[in-house]
C-alpha positions in Angstrom: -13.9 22.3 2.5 -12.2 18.9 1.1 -9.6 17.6 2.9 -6.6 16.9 0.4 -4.4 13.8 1.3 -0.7 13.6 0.0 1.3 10.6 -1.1 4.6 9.8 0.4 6.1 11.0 -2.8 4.5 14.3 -2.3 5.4 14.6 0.9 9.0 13.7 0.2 9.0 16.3 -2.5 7.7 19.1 0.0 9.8 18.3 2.5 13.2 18.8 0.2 12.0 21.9 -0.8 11.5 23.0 2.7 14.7 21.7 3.2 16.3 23.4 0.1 14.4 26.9 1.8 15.9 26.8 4.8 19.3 25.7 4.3 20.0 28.6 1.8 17.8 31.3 4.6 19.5 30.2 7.8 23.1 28.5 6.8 23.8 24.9 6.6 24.5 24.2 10.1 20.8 26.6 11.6 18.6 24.3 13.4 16.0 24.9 11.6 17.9 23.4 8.5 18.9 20.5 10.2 15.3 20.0 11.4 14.1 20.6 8.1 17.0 17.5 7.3 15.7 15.2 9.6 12.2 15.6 8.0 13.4 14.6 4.6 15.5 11.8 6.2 12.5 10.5 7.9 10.2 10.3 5.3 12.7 8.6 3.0 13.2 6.1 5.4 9.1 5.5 6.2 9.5 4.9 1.8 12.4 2.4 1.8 10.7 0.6 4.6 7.4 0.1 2.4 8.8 -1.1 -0.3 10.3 -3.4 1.6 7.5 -4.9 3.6 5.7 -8.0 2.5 2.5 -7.4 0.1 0.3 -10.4 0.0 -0.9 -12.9 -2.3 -3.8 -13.3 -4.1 -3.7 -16.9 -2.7 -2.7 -15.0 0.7 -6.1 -13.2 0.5 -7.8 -16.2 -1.0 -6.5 -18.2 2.3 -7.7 -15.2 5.0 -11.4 -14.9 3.2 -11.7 -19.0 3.0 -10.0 -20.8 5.9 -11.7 -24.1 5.5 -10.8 -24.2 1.8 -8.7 -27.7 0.9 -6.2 -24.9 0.0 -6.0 -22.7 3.1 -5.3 -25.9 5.4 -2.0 -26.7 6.9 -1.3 -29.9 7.3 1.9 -31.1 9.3 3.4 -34.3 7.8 
């Protein structure tokens, strides 16, 4: 049986549905609506914190795989 991984995007999309789902079967203010909320909410936010984090360099990668290159040094002046 294969094991199928979903993207954040996926995930997001799933989880507004579910949200959608419940909202409209238990009322706006049911706990399981507001749960179902929260999902969505936390997802989003795991997504805006990606694409904010720093994605490295090729020079970055260069630098980790060849620290004694001329390149990679630091030199304080």
């Amino acid at each position: 049986m294969a094991v199928q991984t979903l993207t954040l995007q996926e995930r997001i999309r799933l989880a507004l549905t579910d949200a959608h789902i419940a909202t409209e079967k238990y009322g706006v203010t049911s706990t399981e609506a507001m749960t179902a909320w929260d999902i969505v909410e936390e997802l989003d936010a795991e997504a805006s914190h990606q694409k904010t984090q720093h994605r490295k360099t090729a020079f970055e990668d260069y630098c980790e795989e060849f620290p004694d290159a001329p390149e990679a040094r630091m030199y304080d002046v």
